[in-house]
C-alpha positions in Angstrom: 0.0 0.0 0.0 1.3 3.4 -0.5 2.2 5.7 2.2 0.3 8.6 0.3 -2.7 6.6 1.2 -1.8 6.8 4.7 -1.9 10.0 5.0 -4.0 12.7 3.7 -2.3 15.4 2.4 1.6 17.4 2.8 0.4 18.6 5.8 -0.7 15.8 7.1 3.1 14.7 6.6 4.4 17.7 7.8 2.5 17.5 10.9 3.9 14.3 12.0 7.3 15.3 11.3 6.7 18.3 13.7 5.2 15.9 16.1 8.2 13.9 16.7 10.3 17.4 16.3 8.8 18.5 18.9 8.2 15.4 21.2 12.1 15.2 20.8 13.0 18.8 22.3 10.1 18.1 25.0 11.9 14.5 26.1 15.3 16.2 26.0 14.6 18.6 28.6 13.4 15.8 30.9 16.9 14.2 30.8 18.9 15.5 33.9 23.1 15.0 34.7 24.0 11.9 36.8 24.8 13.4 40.2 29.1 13.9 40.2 30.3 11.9 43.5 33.1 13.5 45.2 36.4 12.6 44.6 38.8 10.3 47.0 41.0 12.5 49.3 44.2 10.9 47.9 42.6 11.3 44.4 42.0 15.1 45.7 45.7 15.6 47.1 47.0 14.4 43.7 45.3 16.7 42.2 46.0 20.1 44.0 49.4 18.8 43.2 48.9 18.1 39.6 47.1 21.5 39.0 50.4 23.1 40.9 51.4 22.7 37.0 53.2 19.1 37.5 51.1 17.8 34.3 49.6 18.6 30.8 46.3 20.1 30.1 44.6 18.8 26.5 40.8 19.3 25.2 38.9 17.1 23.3 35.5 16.9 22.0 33.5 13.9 22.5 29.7 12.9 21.9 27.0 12.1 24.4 24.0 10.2 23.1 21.0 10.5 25.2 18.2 9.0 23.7 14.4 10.1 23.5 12.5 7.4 23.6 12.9 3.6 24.8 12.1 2.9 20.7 14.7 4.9 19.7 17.1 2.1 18.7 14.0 0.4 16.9 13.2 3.7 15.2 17.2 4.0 14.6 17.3 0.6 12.8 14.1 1.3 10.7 16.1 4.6 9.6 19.6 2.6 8.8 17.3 0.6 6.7 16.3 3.2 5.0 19.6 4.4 4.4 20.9 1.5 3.0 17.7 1.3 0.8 18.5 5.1 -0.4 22.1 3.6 -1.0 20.6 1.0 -3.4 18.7 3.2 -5.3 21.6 5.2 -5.5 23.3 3.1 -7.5 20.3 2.6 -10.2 18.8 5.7 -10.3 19.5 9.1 -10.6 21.4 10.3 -8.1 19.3 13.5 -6.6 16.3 11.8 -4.6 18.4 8.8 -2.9 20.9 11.2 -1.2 17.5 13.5 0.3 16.2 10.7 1.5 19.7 9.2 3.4 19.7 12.5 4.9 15.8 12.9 5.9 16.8 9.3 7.4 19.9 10.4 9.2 18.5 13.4 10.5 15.9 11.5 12.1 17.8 9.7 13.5 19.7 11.8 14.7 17.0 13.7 16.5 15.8 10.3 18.2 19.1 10.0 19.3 19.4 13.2 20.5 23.3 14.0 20.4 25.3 16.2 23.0 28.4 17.4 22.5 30.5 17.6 25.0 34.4 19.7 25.4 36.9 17.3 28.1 39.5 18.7 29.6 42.6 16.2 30.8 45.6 16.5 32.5 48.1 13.8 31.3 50.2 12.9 34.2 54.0 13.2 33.9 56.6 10.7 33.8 58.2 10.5 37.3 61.7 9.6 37.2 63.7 9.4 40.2 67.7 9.8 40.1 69.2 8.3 43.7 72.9 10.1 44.0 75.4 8.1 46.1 76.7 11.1 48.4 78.1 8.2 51.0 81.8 8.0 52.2 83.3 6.2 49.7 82.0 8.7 46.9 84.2 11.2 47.6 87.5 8.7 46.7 89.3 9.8 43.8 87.5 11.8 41.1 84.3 9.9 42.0 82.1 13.2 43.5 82.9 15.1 40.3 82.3 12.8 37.6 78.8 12.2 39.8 77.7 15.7 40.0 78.8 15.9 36.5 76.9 13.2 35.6 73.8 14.0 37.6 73.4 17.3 35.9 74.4 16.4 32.2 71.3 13.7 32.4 68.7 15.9 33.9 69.2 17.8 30.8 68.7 15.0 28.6 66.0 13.5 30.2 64.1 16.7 29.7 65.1 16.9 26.0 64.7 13.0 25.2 60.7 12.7 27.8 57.7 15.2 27.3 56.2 16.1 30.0 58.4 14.5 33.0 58.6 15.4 36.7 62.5 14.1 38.1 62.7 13.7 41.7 66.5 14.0 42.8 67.1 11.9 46.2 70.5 12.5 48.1 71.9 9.5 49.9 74.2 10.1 52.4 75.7 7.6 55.4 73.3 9.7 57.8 69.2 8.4 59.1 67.4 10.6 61.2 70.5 12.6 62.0 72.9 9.7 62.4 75.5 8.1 60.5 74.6 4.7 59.9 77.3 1.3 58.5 77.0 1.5 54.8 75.2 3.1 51.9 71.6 2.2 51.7 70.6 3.4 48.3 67.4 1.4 48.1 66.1 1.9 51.8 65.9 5.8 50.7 64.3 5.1 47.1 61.8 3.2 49.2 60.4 6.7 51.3 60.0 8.6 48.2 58.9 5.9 46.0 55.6 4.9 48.2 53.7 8.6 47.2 54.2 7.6 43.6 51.7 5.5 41.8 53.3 2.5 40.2 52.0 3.3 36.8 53.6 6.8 36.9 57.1 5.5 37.1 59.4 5.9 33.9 62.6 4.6 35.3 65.2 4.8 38.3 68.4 5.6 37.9 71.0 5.1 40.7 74.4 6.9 40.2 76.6 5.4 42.7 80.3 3.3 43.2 78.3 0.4 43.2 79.1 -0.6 47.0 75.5 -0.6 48.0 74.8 -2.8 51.4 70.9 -2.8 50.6 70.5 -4.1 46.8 67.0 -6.2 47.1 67.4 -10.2 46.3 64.8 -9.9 43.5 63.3 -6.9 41.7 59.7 -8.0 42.3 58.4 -5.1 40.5 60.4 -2.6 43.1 59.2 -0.1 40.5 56.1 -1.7 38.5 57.2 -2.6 35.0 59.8 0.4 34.9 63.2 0.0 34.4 66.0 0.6 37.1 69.6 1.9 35.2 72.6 1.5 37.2 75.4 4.6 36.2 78.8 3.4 38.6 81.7 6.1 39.5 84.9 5.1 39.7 87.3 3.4 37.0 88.3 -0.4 35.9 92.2 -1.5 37.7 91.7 0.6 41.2 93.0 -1.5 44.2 93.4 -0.4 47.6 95.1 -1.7 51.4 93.0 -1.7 54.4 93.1 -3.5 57.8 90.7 -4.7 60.1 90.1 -6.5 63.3 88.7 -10.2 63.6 88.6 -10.3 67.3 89.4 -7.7 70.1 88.3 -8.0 73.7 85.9 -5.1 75.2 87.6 -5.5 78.3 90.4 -5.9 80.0 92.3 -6.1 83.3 95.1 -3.3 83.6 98.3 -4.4 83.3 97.4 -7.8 82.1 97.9 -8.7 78.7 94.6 -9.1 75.8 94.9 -10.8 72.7 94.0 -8.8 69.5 93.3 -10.3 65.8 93.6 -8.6 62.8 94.2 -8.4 59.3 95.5 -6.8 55.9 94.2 -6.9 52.8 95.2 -6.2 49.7 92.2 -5.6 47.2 92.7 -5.3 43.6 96.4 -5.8 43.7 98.1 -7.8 41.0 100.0 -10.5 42.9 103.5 -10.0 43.6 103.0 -6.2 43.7 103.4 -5.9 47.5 105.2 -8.2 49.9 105.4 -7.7 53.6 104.4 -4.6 55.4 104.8 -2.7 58.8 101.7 -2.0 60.8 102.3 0.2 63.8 100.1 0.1 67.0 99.3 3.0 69.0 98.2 3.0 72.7 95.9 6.7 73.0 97.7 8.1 70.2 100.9 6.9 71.8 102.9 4.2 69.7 103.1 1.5 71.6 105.0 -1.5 69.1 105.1 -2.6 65.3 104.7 -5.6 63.7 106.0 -7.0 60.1 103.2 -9.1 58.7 102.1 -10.6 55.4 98.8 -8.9 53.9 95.9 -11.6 54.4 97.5 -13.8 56.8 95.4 -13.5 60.5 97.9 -12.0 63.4 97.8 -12.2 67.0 98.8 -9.3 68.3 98.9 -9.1 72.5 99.6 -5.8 74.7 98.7 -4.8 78.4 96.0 -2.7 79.1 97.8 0.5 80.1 94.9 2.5 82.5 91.9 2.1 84.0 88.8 3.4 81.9 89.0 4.1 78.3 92.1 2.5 76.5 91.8 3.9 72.5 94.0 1.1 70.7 95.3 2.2 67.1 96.4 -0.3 64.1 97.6 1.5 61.7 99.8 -0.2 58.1 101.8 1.4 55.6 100.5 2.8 52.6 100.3 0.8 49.3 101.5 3.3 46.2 98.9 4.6 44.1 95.9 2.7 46.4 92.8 4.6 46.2 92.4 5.6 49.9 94.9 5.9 52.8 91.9 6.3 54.9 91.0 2.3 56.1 94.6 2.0 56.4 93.7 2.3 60.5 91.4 1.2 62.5 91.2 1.8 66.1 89.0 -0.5 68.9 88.2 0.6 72.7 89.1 -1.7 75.7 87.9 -0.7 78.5 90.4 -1.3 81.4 89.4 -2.3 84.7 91.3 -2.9 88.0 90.8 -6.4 89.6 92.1 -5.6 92.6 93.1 -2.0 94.2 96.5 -2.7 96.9 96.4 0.0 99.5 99.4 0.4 102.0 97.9 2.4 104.7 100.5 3.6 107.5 98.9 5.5 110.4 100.2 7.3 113.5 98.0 7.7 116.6 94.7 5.9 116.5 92.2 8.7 116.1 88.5 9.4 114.4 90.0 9.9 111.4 91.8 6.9 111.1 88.4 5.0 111.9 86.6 7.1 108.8 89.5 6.5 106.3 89.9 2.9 107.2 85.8 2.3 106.6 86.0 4.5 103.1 88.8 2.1 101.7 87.5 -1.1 103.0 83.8 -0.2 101.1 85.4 -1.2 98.2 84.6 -5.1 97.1 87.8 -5.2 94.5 90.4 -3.3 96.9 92.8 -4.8 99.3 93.8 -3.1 101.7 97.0 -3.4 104.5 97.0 -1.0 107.1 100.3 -0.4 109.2 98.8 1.2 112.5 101.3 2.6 115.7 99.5 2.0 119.0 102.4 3.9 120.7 105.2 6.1 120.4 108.9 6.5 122.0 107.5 8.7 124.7 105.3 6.6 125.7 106.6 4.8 128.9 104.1 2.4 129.8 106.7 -0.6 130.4 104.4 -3.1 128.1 106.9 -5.2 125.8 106.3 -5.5 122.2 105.4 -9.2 121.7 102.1 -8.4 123.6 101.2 -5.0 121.7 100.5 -7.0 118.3 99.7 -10.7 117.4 102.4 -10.2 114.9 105.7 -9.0 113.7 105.0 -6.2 111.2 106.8 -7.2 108.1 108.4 -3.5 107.6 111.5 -5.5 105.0 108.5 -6.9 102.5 105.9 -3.9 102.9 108.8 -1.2 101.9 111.9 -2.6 100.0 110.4 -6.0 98.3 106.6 -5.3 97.5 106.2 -1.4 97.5 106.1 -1.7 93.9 102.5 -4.1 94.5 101.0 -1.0 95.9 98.5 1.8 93.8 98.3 3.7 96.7 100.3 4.4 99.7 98.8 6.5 102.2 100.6 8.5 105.9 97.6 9.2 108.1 98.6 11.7 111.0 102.1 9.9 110.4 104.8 11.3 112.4 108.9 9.2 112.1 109.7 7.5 115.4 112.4 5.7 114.1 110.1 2.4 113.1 110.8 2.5 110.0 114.7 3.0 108.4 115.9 6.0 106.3 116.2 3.7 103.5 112.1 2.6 103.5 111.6 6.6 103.2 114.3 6.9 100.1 111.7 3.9 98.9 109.1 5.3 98.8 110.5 8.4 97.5 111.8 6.4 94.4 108.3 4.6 94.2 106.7 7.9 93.8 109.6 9.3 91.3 108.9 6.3 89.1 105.2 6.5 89.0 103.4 5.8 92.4 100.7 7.3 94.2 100.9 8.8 98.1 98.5 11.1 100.2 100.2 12.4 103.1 97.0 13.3 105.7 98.8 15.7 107.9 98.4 16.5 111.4 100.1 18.3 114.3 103.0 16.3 114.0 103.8 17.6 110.4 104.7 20.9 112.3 107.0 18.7 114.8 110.8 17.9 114.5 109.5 14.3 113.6 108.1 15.5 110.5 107.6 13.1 107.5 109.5 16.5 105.8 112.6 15.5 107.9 112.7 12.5 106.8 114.2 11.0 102.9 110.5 11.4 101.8 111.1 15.6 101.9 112.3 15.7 98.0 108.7 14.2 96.7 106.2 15.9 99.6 104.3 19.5 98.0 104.6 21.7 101.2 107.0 22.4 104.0 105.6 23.0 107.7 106.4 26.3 108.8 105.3 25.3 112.4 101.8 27.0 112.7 98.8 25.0 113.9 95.5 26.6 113.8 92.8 25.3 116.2 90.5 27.7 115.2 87.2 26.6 113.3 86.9 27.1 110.1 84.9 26.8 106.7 86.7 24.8 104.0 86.0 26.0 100.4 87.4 25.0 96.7 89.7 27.4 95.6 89.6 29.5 92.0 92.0 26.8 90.6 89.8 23.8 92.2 86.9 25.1 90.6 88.9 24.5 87.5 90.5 21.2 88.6 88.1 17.8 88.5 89.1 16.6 91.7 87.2 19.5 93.4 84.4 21.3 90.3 81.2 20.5 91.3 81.4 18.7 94.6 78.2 18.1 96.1 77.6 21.3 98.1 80.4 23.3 96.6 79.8 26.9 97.5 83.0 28.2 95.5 85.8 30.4 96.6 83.5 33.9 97.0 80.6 32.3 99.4 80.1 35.1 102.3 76.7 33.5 103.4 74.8 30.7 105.3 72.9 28.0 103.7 72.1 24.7 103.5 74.8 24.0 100.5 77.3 25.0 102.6 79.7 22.5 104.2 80.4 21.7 107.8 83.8 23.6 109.6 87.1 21.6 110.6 89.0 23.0 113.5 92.4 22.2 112.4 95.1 23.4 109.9 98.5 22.9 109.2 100.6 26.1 107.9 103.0 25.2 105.7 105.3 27.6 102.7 106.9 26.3 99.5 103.5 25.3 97.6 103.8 23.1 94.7 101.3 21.9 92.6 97.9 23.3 92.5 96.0 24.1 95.6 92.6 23.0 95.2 90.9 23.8 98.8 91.6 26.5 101.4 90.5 27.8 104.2 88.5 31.2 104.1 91.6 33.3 104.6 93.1 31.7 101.3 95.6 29.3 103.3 96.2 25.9 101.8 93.9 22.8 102.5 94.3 20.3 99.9 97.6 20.1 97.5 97.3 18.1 94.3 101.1 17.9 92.5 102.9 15.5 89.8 106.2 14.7 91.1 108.2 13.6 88.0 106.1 10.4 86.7 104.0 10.0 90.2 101.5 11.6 91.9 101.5 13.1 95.3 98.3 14.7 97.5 98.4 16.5 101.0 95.8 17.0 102.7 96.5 20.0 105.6 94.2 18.9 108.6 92.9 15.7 110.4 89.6 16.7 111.0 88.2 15.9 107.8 86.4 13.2 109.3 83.9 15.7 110.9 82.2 15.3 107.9 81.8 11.6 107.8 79.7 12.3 111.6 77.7 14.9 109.3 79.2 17.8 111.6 77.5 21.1 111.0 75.5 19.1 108.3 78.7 17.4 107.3 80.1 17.6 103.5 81.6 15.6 100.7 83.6 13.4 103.0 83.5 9.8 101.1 83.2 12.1 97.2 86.2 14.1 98.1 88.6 11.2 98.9 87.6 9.1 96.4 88.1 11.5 93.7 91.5 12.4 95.3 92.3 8.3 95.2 91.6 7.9 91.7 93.3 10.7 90.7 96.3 10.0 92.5 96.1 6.1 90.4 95.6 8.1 87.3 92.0 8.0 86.2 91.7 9.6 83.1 88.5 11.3 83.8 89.8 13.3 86.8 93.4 14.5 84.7 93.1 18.2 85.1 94.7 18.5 81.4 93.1 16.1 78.9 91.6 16.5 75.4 88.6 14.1 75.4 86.5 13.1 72.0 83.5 10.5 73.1 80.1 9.8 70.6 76.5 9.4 71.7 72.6 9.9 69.7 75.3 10.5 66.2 76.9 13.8 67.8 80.9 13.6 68.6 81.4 15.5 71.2 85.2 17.6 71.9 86.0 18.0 75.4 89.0 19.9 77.1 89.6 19.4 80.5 92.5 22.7 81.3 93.7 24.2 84.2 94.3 27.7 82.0 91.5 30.2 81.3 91.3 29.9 77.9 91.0 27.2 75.2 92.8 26.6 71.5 91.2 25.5 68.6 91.0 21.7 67.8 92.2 20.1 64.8 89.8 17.2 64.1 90.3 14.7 61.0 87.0 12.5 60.2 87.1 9.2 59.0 87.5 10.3 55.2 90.5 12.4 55.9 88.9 15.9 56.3 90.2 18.0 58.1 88.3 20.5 60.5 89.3 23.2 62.8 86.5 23.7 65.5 86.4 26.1 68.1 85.7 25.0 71.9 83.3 26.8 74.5 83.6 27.6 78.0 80.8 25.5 80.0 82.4 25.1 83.6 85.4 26.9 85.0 88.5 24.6 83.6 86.0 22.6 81.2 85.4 23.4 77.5 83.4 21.7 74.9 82.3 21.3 71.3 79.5 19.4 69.5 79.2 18.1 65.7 77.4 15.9 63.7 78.7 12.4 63.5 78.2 12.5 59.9 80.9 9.8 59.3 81.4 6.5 60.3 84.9 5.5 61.5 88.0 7.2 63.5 88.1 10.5 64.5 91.5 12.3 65.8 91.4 15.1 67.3 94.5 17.3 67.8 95.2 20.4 70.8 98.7 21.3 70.9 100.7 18.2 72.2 97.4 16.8 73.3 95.8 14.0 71.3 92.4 12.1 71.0 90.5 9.5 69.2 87.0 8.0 68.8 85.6 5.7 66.5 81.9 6.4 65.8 80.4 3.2 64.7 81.4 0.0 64.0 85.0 -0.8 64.2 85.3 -2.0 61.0 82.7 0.5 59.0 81.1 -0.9 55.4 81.3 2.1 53.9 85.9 1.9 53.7 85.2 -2.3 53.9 85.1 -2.4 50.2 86.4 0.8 48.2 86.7 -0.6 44.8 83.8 0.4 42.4 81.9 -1.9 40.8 79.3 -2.8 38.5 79.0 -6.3 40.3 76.5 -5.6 43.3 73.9 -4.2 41.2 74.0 -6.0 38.1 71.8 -9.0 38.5 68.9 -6.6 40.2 69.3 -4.0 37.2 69.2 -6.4 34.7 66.1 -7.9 35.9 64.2 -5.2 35.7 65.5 -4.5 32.5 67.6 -1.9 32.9 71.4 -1.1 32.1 75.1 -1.4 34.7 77.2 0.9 32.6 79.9 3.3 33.8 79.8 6.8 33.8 83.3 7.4 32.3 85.9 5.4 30.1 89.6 4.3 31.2 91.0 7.9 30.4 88.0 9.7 32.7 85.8 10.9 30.0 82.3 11.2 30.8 80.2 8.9 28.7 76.3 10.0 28.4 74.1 8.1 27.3 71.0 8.6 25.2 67.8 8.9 26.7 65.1 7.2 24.4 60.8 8.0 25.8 59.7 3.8 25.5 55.9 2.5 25.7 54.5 0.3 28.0 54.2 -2.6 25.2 57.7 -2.1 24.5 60.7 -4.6 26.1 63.8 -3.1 24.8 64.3 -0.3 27.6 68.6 -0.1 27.2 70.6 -0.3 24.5 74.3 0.3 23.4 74.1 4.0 23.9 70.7 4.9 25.4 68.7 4.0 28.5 65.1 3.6 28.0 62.6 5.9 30.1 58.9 4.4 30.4 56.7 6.9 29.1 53.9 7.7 31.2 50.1 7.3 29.3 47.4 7.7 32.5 45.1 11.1 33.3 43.1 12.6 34.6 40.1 14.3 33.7 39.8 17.6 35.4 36.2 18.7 33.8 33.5 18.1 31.2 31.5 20.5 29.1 28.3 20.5 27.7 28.1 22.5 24.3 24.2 23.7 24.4 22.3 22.6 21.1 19.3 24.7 20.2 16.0 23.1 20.6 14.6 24.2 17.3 18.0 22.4 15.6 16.8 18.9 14.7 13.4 20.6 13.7 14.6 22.6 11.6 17.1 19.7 9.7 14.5 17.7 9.2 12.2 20.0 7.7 14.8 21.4 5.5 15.9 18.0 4.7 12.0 16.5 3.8 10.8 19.8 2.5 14.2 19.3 0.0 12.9 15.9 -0.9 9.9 16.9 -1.9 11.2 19.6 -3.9 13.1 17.0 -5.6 10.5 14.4 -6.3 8.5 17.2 -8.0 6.0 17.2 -4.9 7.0 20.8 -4.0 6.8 23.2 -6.9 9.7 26.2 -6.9 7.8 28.9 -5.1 9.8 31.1 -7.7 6.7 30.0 -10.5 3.6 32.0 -11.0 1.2 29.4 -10.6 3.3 27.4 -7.8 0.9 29.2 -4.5 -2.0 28.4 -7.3 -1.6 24.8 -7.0 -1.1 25.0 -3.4 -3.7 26.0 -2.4 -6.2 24.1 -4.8 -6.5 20.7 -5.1 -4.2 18.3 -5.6 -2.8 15.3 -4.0 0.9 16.0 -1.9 3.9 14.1 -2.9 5.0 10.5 -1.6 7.3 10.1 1.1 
């Protein structure tokens, strides 16, 4: 049947076409957006940092279909059918009428279909590429820094020219974590911190410029980096070789003046054999030499030495240089042994018994590890009490071994309120004066008898006592104070109470009175107490290689029976004992380095008022000159990064000190040769290139930086190292272009009213009698 005879005339036609027209703007305005969800916050962060201008902003235009009717796909087919029909005649007829009717079809269509345009605007994300930069230790052998930095800035510029659009991260890695130095270089454990806030599919490449001694290289690659490739650019040059020594085995402690056993040994690395034969390693005792040894470089040697001194004992192996070795710097090592006394002898020889004696006896018997033998006179030549001398003491006292064949034994011989009688022969005193001469200890605790004709200073013991009695006792009480050079001295700073030299007042900090005191003339050594008219009360001096201490009044055990609230009784003689055995925490001149929480601290102990600058040398041979400040009368101190791991010297004048922050034996010097070996099997795995960054003669060789696809495996070649090029964004917005509602009506009726025209239906409204035939009878044209 013929469609004319469906409808009843043009307008008839016309009317349905405006129908759907019109049906079709009504349905679009029903359609409303699809509600946007917010965004993720890490999906947020990333992009307030993208739109910081880290990516690349494109627009394209894309086409949104939003259909009018649930028969819209029906109606669509019916109108490809058409089309394809209209194709058909197309090829048999003329060609006019078959193209108006494809395009009444399509725009039909096309109004069902009801098309949006619509304007998106992306970001494409850049390619991340992170370069790690060795700044440990060992980088800054040789030419090593320089051909990195060089390095390091030559490929930032090629990455930029061979990768559009590419964000490179530069991480530093240093021997330091969280403000310490740490054993080794641990490239990846840094990589790892920066690498978690970038998304996997991001990643373009890693590339590690470094010697190639790296202590954290992963087992496996396990896509450290997604499918992005990790390059490998090593410092350094083919044939280095370098000496170093370490230690296998040292004790941490050891018992003073007994022997310990030390292992260590030297290597060779790199060396073609033959090139070296035996060499001289020199060992050091707190910067002191101490012995050397010939030894053969691999071979394990046991070395033995006594522990000189009680507390820190710095022990120094140090071997000759090879020619032309990379490094001089692991040619020492140092270890600490920390010395400690098994058992104290005391020789205590005391006149009259008195309270004193009692207090001084109790103090040196507290100790578990000291052993103590006390010479005590129950009377003297003027006593005449007719009691023979079998039945004063249960024994002989055995004067011959105590001072001619076992003085020696001794760490401390002490006179308490000693006076000579004649007990003991001239030669015992010329003994003891010899014992101190040649390194001994004695504290002389003086009383009246000191300022009698039976003085210990009228005796052989004169040439090695501080003071001579001038004969004045004072029984008058008194206040004893520190003294302006005690305050200074570490026997006496800081005493528990310590009021200082200028107290004028009462409190509780202030000690208890004596009421006796000794005058004596001829001072030497330091006075560190006095009374409170500035006479002496305590004298510390160094006889030749000994140690001598005088102490000017007996009543110092008033402060043991808290006297007047009492004072440092027990502090104050202890301090003076270990002092007198050489305790290297109380010398009064001493240039200390110790390490704690990766800070070396610089201490010097002086009696002077002022302080030189110290020379310190760090592991890797730099050398420093840092200035010291005043924190305590007599005390001065310095603090600095320990930024290094290994031995540090410092150097004060004729003073000398050492430390070694870290292990003994520090990673970082424990293998100096580059090498492309360490990294190679993880690098290769991932796809990536080991290459070095210069040839044998030094010249920097830069490689090629080629942008690769995801698809593609090849990411290294002779010459270039591949970059993964980053494909992923983000879309930032979407517009809607606004499409007129009268549009598709219009097409279409342009489009059918063309049709018509063509068919003949339509006549050209150009002719006379066109508006004629219009508007009189006559049947309208087939559609």
């Amino acid at each position: 049947m013929k469609l004319r005879k469906i409808f009843a005339s043009k307008v008839a036609a016309a009317a349905l076409a405006i129908s759907l027209t019109g049906g079709s703007v009504a349905l679009a305005d029903e359609v409303k957006e699809p509600p946007v969800s917010s965004p993720d916050p890490v999906i947020t962060e990333t992009i307030q940092q993208k739109q910081s201008g880290q990516g690349q902003l494109t627009t394209s235009l894309d086409v949104e279909f939003n259909p009018l009717s649930p028969y819209a796909a029906a109606i669509g087919g019916m109108a490809g059918a058409a089309f394809l029909i209209s194709l058909y005649q197309l090829a048999r007829r003329k060609p006019g009428a078959p193209l108006l009717r494809t395009g009444v079809s399509l725009a039909f269509t096309l109004a069902l279909l009801n098309p949006e345009p619509l304007l998106e605007n992306r970001e494409i994300l850049p390619t991340e590429v992170v370069v790690a930069v060795d700044r440990s230790a060992s980088q800054s052998l040789g030419d090593r820094a320089e051909a990195t930095e060089a390095m390091r800035a030559a490929l930032v510029e090629e990455i930029k020219k061979g990768i559009e659009n590419v964000n490179i991260r530069i991480v530093e890695v240093d021997d330091m974590e969280n403000g310490s130095a740490v054993n080794g270089t641990n490239v990846f454990g840094a990589l790892d911190k920066t690498l978690a806030d970038i998304p996997s599919e991001n990643f373009g490449a890693v590339i590690v410029m470094t010697d190639g001694q790296v202590d954290d290289v992963p087992d496996k690659q396990n896509g450290f980096v997604g499918a992005a490739p990790v390059h490998a650019l090593i410092s350094g040059r083919e044939g280095e070789y370098d000496r170093r020594i370490v230690i296998d085995n040292a004790p941490s402690y050891g018992i003073v003046n007994e022997e310990v056993t030390i292992k260590f040994r030297v290597l060779d690395e790199g060396v073609i054999p033959g090139m070296a034969g035996n060499v001289r390693v020199t060992i050091t005792g707190d910067g002191e030499p101490l012995s050397s040894r010939i030894v053969t470089p691999g071979e394990v040697v046991e070395m033995t030495l006594d522990v000189p001194h009680g507390g820190s004992n710095i022990i120094g192996l140090k071997v000759a240089p090879l020619a032309g070795e990379l490094t001089e710097v692991n040619n020492r090592v140092v270890t600490s042994i920390e010395g400690v006394r098994e058992t104290l002898r005391v020789l205590l020889v005391s006149g009259q018994p008195s309270p004193g004696e009692r207090a001084l006896r109790e103090l040196l018997k507290s100790g578990p590890a000291l052993e103590l033998v006390h010479v005590g006179t129950l009377r003297t030549q003027d006593d005449d009490d007719e009691v023979p001398l079998k039945e004063l003491s249960l024994i002989s006292v055995p004067t011959r071994k105590l001072f001619a064949e076992q003085l020696d034994k001794f760490d401390l011989v002490i006179f308490d309120r000693y006076q000579h009688f004649g007990s003991l022969p001239p030669m015992y005193y010329e003994n003891v004066s010899r014992y101190v001469s040649d390194g001994g200890s004695l504290l002389v605790v003086a009383g009246p008898g000191y300022a009698s004709p039976r003085s210990l200073y009228r005796t052989p013991l004169a040439p090695v006592l501080p003071a001579a009695p001038n004969g004045d006792i004072s029984e008058k009480f008194y206040r004893p104070q520190v003294s302006g050079a005690g305050e200074r001295h570490p026997v006496t700073r800081a005493l528990e109470g310590d009021a200082g030299p200028d107290n004028t007042s009462l409190d509780d900090k202030e000690w208890g009175r004596w009421s006796r005191q000794i005058g004596v003339d001829d001072v030497s050594g330091d006075v560190v107490m006095e009374d409170e008219d500035g006479n002496p009360l305590l004298i510390l001096n160094h006889e030749k290689e000994g140690r001598v201490a005088m102490l000017l009044s007996d009543k110092a055990w008033l402060w043991a029976r808290g006297y007047e609230g009492g004072g440092p009784h027990d502090e104050l003689l202890q301090r003076v004992s270990h002092w007198l055995m050489e305790e290297p925490a109380l010398e009064e001149e001493a240039l200390r380095l110790s390490t704690k929480d990766g800070e070396i601290t610089i201490e010097q102990q002086t009696m002077a008022d002022k302080s030189d600058p110290v020379k310190l040398r760090t592991p890797s041979g730099k050398l420093e000159t840092v200035k010291l400040e005043k924190v305590a009368p007599g005390l001065w101190r310095a603090t600095i990064p320990a930024d290094e791991i290994g031995l540090y010297q410092a150097e004060q004048g004729d003073k000398k000190s050492s430390v070694n922050a870290g292990a003994a034996s520090p990673k970082e010097f424990a293998g100096t040769l580059s090498s492309v070996e360490p990294l190679k099997s993880f690098v290769e795995a991932s796809g990536g290139q080991v290459r070095r960054m210069a040839d044998g003669a030094g010249k920097l060789i830069i490689p090629r930086v080629v942008a690769r696809s995801a698809g593609e495996e090849e990411m290294s070649g002779t010459d270039w190292i591949g970059i993964r090029k980053n494909e992923t964004s983000i879309l930032r917005d979407v517009s809607r272009l606004p499409m007129p509602d009268a549009l598709p009506l219009a097409v279409l009726l342009l489009t059918l009213g063309a049709t018509w025209y063509k068919e003949g239906g339509l006549p050209s409204p150009f002719r006379k009698d066109t508006w004629k035939k219009m508007l009189g009878k006559g049947d309208g044209p087939s559609i």
